[in-house]
C-alpha positions as CSV (number, residue, x, y, z in Angstrom):
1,X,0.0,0.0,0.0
2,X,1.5,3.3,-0.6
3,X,1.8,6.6,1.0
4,X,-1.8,7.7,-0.5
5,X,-4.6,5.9,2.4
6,X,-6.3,7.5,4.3
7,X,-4.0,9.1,7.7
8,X,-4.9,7.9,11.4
9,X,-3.7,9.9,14.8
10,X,-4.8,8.6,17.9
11,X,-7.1,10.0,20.4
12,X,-4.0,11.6,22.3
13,X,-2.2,12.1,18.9
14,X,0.5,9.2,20.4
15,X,0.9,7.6,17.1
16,X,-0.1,7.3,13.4
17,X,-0.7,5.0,11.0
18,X,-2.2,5.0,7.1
19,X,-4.9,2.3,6.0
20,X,-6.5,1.8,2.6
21,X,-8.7,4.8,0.9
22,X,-11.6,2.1,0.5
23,X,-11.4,1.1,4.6
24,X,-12.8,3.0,7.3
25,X,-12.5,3.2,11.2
26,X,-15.0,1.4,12.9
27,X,-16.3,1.6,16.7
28,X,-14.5,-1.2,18.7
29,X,-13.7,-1.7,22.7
30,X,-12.2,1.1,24.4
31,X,-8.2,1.4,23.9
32,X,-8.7,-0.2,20.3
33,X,-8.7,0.9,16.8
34,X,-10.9,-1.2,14.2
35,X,-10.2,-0.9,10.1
36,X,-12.0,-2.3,7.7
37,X,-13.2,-2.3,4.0
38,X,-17.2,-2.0,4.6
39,X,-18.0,-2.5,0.8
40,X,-15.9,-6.0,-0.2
41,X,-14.7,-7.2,3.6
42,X,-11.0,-8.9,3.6
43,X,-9.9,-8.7,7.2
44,X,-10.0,-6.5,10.3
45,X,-7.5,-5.0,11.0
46,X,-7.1,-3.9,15.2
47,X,-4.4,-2.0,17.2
48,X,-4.1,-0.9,20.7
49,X,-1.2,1.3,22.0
50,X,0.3,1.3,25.0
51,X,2.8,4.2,26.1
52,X,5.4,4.5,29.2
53,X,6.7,7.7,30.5
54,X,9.7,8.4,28.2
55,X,11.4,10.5,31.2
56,X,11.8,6.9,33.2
57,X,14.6,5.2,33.1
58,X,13.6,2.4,30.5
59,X,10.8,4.6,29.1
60,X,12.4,4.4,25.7
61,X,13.0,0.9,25.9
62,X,9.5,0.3,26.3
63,X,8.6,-0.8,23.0
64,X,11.3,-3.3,22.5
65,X,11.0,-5.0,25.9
66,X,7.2,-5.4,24.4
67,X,8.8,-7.4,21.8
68,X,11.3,-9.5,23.8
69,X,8.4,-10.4,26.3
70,X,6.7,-11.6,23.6
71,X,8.6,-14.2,22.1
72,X,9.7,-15.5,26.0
73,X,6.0,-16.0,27.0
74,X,5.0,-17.0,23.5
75,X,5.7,-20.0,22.5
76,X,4.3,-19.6,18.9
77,X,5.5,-16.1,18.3
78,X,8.9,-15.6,16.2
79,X,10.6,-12.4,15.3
80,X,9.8,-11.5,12.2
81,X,10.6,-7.9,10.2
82,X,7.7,-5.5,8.7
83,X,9.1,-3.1,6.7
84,X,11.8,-1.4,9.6
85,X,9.8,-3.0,12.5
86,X,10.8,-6.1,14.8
87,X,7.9,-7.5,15.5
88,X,6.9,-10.9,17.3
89,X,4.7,-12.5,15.1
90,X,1.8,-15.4,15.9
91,X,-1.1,-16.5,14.5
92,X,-4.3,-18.7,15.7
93,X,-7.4,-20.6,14.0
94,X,-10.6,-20.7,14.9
95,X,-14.0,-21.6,13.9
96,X,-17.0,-19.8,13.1
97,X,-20.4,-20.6,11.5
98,X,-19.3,-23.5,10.1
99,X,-16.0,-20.9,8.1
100,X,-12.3,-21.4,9.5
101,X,-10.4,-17.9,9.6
102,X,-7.1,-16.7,11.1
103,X,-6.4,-13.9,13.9
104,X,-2.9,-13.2,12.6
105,X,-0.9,-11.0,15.5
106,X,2.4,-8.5,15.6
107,X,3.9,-7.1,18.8
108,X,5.6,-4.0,17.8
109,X,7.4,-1.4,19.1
110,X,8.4,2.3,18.7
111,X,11.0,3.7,21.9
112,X,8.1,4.3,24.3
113,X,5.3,3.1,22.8
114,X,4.3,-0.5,22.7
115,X,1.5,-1.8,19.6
116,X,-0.6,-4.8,19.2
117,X,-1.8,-5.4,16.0
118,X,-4.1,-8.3,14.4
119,X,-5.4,-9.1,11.0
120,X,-8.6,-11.5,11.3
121,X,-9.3,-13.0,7.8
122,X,-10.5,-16.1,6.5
123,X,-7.9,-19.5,6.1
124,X,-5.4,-19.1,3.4
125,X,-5.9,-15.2,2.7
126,X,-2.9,-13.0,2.6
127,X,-2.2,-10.2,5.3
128,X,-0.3,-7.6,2.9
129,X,-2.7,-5.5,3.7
130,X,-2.1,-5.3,7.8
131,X,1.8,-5.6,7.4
132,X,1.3,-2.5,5.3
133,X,-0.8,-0.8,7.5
134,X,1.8,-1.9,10.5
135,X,4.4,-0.4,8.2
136,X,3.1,2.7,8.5
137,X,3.5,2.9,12.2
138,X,5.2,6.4,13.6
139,X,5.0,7.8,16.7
140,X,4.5,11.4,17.7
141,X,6.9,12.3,20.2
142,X,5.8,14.5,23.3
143,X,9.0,17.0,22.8
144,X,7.9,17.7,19.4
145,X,5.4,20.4,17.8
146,X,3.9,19.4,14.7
147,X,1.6,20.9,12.2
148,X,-1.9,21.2,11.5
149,X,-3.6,17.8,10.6
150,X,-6.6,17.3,9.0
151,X,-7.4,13.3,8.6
152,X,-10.6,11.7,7.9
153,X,-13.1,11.9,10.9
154,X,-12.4,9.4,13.9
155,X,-15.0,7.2,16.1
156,X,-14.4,9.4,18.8
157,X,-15.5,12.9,17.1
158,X,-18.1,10.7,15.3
159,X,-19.8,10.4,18.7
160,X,-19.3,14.2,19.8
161,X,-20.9,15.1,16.6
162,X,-23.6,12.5,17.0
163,X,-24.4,13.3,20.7
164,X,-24.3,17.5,20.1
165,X,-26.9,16.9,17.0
166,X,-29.5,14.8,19.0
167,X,-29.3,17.4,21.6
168,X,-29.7,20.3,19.3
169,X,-32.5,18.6,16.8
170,X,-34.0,17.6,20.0
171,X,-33.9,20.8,21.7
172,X,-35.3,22.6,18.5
173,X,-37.9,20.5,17.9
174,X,-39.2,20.8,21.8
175,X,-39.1,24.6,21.7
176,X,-40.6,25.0,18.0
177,X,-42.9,22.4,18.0
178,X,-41.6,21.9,14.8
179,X,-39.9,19.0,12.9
180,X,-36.5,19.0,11.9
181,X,-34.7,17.3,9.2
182,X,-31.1,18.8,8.7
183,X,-32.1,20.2,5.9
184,X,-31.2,24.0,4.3
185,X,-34.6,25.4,5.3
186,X,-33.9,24.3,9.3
187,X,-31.2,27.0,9.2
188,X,-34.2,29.6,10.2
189,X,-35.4,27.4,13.1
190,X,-31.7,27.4,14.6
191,X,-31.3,30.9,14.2
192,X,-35.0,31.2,16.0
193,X,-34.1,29.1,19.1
194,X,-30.3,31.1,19.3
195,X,-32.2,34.6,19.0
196,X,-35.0,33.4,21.2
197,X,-33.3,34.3,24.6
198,X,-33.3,30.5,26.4
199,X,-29.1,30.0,26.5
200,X,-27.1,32.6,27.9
201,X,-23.8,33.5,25.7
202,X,-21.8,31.6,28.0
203,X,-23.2,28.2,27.7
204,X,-20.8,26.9,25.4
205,X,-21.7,23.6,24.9
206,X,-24.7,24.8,23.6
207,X,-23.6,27.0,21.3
208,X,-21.4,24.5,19.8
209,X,-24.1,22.0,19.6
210,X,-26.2,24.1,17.3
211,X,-22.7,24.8,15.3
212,X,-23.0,20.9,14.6
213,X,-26.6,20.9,13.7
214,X,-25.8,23.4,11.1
215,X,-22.9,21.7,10.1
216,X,-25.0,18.9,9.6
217,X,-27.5,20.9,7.4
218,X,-24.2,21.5,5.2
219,X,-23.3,17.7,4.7
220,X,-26.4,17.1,3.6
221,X,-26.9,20.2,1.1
222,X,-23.5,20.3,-0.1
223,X,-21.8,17.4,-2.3
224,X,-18.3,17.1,-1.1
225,X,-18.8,18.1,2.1
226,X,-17.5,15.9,4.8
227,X,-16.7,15.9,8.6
228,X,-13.0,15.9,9.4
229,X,-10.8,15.5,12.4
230,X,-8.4,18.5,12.7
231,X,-5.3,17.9,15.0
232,X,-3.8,21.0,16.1
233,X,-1.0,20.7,18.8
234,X,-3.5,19.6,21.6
235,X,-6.6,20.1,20.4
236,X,-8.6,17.3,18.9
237,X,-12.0,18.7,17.1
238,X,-14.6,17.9,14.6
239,X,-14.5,20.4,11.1
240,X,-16.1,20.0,7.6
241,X,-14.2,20.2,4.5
242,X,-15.4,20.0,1.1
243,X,-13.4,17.1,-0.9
244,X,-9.3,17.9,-0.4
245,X,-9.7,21.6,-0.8
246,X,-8.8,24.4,1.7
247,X,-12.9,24.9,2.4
248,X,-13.3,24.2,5.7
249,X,-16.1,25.0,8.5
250,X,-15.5,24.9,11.8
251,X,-19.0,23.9,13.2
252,X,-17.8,24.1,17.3
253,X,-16.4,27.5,17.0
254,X,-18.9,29.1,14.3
255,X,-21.6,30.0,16.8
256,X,-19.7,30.0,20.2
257,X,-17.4,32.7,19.3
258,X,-19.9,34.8,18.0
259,X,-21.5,34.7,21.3
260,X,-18.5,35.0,23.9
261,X,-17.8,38.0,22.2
262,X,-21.4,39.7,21.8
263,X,-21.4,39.6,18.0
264,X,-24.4,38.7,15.9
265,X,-24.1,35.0,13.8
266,X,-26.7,35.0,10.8
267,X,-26.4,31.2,9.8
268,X,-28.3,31.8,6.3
269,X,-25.7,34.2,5.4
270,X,-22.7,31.8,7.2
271,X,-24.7,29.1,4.7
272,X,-24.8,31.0,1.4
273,X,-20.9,32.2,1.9
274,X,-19.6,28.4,2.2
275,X,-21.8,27.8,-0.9
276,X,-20.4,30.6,-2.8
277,X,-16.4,29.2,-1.8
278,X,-17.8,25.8,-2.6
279,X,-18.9,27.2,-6.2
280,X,-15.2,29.1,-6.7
281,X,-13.9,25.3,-5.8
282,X,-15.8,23.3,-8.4
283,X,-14.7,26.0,-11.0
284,X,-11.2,25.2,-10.5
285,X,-11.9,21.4,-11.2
């Protein structure tokens, strides 16, 4: 797989990895990751982190020692090399309805950081695609600043956005007595319940909540438009971005910083600008 799939930071932004365009991220337990391709299925792919304090005195040994322990308490795992990567390798069969498949597994490690990777696929199918993916493994080191990231939108902002909208839609829909289906002509209903004297300016989880209903009206208006996760030093947020271009909303501050600062937010005219940059975009193409 090459350079070109689709970019994954962890919650945290401890590490990063790449996956295939046509895969996606997928809800799993808590402390895991979970790819897959949703359209023709071959394999899930899972990883977990775990990270020691670099400042102790084996802190960056961390991720090797991972290794070693391993292939001592093991007995099917062997050292085997992914790309740069020693990794302890294993693999284990099992049954299910009535299909045999293979949880292939890779203990790797990065100086402090420890990974545990698997590839579940049915018997006899190859597992380029995880040692690819596990080739893609980097760290991001404490010490270091890095730039602005915007990668495809995680589980985790997934449920922000999902939680903020049934709050809003629900909230809307109580006070108006009116339906609402995230569609352009909801933007007035919005605008009725912000103007309508109910939140105060500081309640900022409100405000951002009807920033991702109306961000929501945009995905569904707008072709191209898509929720993003944007990784900036230590914040970890929700944006929209129309296809790869550099039109991007910013649904959690759109609203709130209007009101912290006593300055009006007209959401038809916020709407008919990012249509307008939207247009300028598709002329380029």
């Amino acid at each position: 797989m090459s350079k070109q799939g689709k970019k994954f930071i962890s919650p945290g932004a401890w590490f990063s990895l790449i996956y295939p365009s046509a895969w996606n991220e997928f809800e799993d337990t808590e402390g895991s990751f979970l790819f897959y391709n949703p359209t023709n299925w071959n394999g899930n792919f899972r990883i977990s982190a775990f990270k020691a304090d670099a400042k102790l005195p084996q802190g960056m040994q961390y991720g090797k020692e991972a290794v070693q322990y391993e292939l001592q308490h093991n007995s099917n795992a062997v050292l085997v090399k992914v790309a740069s990567l020693d990794c302890a390798y294993s693999k284990e069969s099992f049954l299910e309805e009535g299909k045999y498949y293979v949880t292939h597994l890779w203990i790797a490690g990065i100086d402090n950081v420890a990974f545990e990777c698997s590839f579940t696929v049915p018997r006899g199918s190859e597992v380029t695609f995880a040692e690819d993916i596990i080739a893609t493994l980097d760290i991001r080191r404490d010490s270091k600043r890095y730039p602005l990231e915007i990668i495809p939108i995680r589980i985790a902002e997934i449920s922000l956005v999902d939680e903020a909208f049934e709050w809003a839609s629900s909230t809307i829909k109580k006070q108006l007595k009116k339906d609402f289906t995230s569609a352009a002509e909801d933007i007035p209903k919005i605008q009725q319940v912000m103007v309508n004297g109910t939140f105060k300016p500081q309640n900022r989880e409100v405000w951002e909540s009807f920033g991702i209903a109306f961000g929501t009206i945009l995905v569904n208006e707008i072709d191209g438009m898509d929720w993003v996760t944007v990784i900036e030093e230590s914040r970890e947020y929700p944006a929209l971005r129309f296809k790869e271009s550099s039109v991007m909303v910013y649904p959690l501050q759109l609203i709130w910083e209007r009101m912290k600062s006593d300055r009006p937010c007209y959401l038809e005219v916020e709407y008919e600008e990012v249509r307008q940059e939207v247009e300028k975009e598709l002329e380029k193409e």
